[in-house]
C-alpha positions in Angstrom: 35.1 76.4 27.7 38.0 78.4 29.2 40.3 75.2 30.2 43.6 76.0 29.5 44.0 71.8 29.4 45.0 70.5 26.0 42.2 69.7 23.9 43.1 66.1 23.9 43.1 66.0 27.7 40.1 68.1 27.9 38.4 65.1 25.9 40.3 62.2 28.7 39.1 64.2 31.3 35.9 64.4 29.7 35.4 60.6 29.2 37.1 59.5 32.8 34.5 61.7 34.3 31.8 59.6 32.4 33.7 56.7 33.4 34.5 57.2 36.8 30.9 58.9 37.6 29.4 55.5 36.5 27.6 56.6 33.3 29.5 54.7 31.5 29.7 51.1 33.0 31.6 48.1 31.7 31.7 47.6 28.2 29.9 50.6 27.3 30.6 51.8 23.7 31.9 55.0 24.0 30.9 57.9 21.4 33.0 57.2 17.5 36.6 59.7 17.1 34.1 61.4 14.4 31.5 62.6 17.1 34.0 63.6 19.4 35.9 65.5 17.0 32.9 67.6 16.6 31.5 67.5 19.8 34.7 69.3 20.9 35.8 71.1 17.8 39.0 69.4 17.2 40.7 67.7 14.3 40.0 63.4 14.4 43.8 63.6 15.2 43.0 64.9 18.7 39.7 62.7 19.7 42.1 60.2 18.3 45.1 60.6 20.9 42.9 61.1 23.6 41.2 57.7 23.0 44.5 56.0 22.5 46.2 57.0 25.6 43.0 55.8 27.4 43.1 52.4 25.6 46.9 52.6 26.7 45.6 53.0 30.6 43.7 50.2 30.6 40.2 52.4 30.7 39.1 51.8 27.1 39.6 48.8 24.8 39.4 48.8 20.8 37.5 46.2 18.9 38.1 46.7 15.3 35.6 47.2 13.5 32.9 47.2 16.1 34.3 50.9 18.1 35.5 51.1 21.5 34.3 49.8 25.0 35.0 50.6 28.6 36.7 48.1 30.6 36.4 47.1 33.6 39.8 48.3 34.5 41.1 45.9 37.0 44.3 45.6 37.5 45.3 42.5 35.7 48.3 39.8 35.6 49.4 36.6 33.2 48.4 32.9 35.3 51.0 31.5 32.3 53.7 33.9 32.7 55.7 36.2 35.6 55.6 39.3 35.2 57.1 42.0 37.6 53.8 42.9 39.6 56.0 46.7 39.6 56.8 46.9 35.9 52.8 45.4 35.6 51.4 48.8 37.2 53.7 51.2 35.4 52.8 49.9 32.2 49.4 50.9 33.1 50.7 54.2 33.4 50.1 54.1 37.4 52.4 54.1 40.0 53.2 51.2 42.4 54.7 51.5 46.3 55.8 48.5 48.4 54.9 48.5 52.0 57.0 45.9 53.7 55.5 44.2 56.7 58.5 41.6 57.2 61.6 39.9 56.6 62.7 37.4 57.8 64.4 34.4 58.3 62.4 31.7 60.1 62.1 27.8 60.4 60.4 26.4 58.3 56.5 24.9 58.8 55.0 21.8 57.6 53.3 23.5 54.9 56.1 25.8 53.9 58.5 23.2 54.1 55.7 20.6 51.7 55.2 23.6 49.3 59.1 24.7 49.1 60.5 21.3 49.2 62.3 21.4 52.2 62.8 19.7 55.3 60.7 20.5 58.6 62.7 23.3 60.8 64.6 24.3 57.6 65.7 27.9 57.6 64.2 30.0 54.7 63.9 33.5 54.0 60.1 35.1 54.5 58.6 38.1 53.4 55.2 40.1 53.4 54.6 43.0 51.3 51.4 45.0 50.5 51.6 46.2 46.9 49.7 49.0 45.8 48.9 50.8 42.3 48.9 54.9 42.9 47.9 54.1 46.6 45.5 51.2 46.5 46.2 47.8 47.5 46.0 44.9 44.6 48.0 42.4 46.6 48.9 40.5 49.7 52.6 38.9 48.9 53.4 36.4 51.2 56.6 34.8 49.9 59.2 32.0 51.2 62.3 32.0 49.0 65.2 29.2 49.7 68.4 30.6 50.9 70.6 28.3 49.3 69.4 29.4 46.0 69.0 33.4 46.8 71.4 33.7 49.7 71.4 37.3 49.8 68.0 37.6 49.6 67.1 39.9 53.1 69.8 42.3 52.0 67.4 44.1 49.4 65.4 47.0 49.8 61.9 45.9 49.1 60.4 49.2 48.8 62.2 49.9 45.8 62.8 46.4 44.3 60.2 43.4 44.1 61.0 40.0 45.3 60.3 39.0 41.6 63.4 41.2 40.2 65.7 39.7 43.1 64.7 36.3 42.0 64.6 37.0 38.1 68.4 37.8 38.4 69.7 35.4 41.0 67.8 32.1 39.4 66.4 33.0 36.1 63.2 31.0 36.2 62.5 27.6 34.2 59.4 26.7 35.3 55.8 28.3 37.3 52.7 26.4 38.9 49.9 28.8 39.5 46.8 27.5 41.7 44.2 30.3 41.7 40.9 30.0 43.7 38.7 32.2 45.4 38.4 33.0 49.5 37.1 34.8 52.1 40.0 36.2 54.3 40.4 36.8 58.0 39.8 40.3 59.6 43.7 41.2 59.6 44.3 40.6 56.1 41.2 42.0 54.9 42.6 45.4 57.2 46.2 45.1 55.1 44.5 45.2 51.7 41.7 47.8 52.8 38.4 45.5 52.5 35.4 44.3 54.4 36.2 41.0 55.2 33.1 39.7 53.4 34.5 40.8 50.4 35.8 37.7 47.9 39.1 37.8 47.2 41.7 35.7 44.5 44.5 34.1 46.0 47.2 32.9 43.8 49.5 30.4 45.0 52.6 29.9 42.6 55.9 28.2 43.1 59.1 28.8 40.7 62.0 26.6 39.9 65.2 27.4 38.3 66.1 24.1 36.6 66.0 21.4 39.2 65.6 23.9 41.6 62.5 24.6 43.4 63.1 28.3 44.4 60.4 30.2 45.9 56.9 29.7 47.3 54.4 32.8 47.5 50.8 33.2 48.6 49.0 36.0 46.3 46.0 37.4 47.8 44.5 40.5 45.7 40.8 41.8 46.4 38.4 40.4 43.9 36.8 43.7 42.7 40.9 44.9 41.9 42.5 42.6 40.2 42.1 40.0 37.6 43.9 36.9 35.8 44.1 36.4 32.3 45.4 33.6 30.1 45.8 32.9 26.7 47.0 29.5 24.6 48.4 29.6 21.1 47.5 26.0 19.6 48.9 26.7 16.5 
């Protein structure tokens, strides 16, 4: 072949291209370690790595037993858990930049001051962020954050630290309501994340408390086709 790649990348960059092309869509079954092994002339070992590193990725998911499938390879995030949307990407081996559109500190409205528990005209922190995952925007974070609770709050640098790691160390949280449901947004937020406004998109809307301390309020908009929830419920 002439690459001078790694055989075990020459095989990634072999099934990416058959992923990314579209050949192979969603839960394709991809060829066995065995046929790749001989289709490139290299030891199980190899076809082996280069499957696993692709499984770590999120591209390709093992079923044992069965053999190994595409994904659909959205980005994806816990509805029982928070998680670090920045820690989230890099564990998918991708990188994630911040793009800070505000913050501020601003009176409250009567929905921010319903969903934060707060009194009308209350001054709370706000901020907007576009996050993205190696350069494409997954989500819209609009956040209120009490400043009793986070006074220093507006002093971070948001491009390099997430809202969630300020909060995770100032009020370690206790308890999360997540209301997920599906919209159509207007023409400026559909511009921030980079989509036709016809396009569907999930917005998450999840409040945290710290003891008996409602903390934060954030609206989570990611585009549909991007991004997807996933929860799971051990009964035991």
């Amino acid at each position: 072949m002439g690459s001078t790649l790694p055989l075990y990348l020459r095989i990634q960059q072999h099934l990416l291209e058959k992923i990314r092309g579209g050949e192979w869509p969603p839960h394709h079954q991809i060829p066995p370690e065995e046929q790749l092994a001989r289709d490139f002339g290299v030891s199980r070992m190899t076809a082996n790595k280069a499957i696993r590193d692709l499984v770590q990725q999120g591209y390709l998911t093992r079923q044992p037993g069965v053999g190994t499938f595409v994904t659909d390879h959205k980005a994806e995030s816990s509805l029982v858990e928070v998680h670090n949307i920045a820690a989230e990407v890099a564990g998918r081996g991708h990188g994630h930049t911040s793009q800070v559109l505000s913050a501020e500190a601003l009176e409250a409205s009567d929905e921010v001051s319903m969903r934060l528990g707060v009194r009308l005209g209350t001054r709370v922190f706000h901020t907007l962020i576009i996050h993205r995952e190696d350069g494409v925007p997954i989500q819209l974070e609009d956040r209120y954050v009490n400043p009793r609770h986070v006074p220093h709050y507006l002093e971070t640098d948001f491009t390099t630290v997430t809202p969630n790691e300020v909060l995770v160390a100032a009020c370690p949280i206790s308890d999360v309501e997540h209301v997920v449901e599906a919209v159509l947004v207007d023409a400026t937020t559909a511009d921030r994340l980079e989509i036709r406004p016809e396009q569907p998109c999930l917005r998450m809307i999840r409040r945290t408390w710290s003891g008996d301390h409602l903390v934060s309020y954030a609206r989570l908009i990611h585009p549909g086709d991007r991004y997807k929830l996933r929860s799971s419920l051990h009964t035991g």
